[in-house]
NURODO-168128 format. One record per residue (C-alpha): residue number from 1; x, y, z. Coordinates in nm, 2 decimals, padded with zeros to 4 digits, always signed. Layout:
BEGIN
+------+--------+--------+--------+
: vopa :     px :     py :     pz :
+------+--------+--------+--------+
:  NUM :      X :      Y :      Z :
...
+------+--------+--------+--------+
This chain:
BEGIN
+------+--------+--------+--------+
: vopa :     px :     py :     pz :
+------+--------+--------+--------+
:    1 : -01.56 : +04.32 : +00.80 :
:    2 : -01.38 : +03.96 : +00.78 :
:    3 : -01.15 : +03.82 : +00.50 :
:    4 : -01.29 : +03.66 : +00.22 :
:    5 : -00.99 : +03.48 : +00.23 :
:    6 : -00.89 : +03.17 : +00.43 :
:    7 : -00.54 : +03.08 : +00.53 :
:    8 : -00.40 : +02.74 : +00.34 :
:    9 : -00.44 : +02.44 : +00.58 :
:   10 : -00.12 : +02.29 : +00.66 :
:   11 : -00.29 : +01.91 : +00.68 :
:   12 : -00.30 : +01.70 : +00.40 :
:   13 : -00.66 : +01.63 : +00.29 :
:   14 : -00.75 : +01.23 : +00.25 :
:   15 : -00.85 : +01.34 : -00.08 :
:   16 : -00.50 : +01.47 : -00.13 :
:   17 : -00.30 : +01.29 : -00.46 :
:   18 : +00.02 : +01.33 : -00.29 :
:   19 : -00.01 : +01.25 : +00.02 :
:   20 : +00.08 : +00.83 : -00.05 :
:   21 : +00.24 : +00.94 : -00.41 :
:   22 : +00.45 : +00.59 : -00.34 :
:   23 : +00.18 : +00.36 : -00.34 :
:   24 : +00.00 : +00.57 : -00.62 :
:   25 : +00.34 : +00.49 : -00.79 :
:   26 : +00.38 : +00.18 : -00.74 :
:   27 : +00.03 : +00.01 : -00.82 :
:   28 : +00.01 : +00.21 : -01.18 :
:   29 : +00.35 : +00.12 : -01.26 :
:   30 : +00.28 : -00.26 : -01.16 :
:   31 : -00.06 : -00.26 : -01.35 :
:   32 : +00.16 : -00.10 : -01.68 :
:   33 : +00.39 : -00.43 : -01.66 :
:   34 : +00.15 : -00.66 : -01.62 :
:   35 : -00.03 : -00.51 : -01.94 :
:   36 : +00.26 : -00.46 : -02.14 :
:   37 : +00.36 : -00.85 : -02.06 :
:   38 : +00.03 : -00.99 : -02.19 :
:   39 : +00.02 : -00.76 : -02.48 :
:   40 : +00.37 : -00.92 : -02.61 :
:   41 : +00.29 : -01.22 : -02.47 :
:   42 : +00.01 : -01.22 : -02.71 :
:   43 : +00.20 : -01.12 : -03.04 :
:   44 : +00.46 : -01.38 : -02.99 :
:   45 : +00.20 : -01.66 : -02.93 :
:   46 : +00.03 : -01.50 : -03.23 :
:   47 : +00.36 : -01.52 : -03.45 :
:   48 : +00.42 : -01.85 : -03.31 :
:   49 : +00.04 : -02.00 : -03.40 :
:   50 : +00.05 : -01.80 : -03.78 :
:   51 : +00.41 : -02.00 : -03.86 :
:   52 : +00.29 : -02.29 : -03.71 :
:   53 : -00.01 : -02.33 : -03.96 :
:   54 : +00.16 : -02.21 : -04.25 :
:   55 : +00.42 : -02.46 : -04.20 :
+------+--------+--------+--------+
């Protein structure tokens, strides 16, 4: 009778979320800036427009 079991593979599969952790990194952490930047962008300019028209 044969194993039921197979040995691990040693090669990173391409579907692998480790194997370019760096660049995985890297783009989230660049997309969380560039949303956090227009998000206070926009409450300043919102601040800035609502004392503008009540002054």
């Amino acid at each position: 009778m044969g194993t039921a079991i197979r040995p691990a593979s040693t090669t990173p599969a391409s579907w692998d979320a480790f194997s370019d952790a760096d660049a995985f990194v890297e783009e989230h952490l660049l997309a969380f800036v560039q949303i956090a930047f227009v998000s206070i962008l926009s409450r300043r300019l919102r601040r800035i427009d609502t004392q503008a028209a009540s002054a």
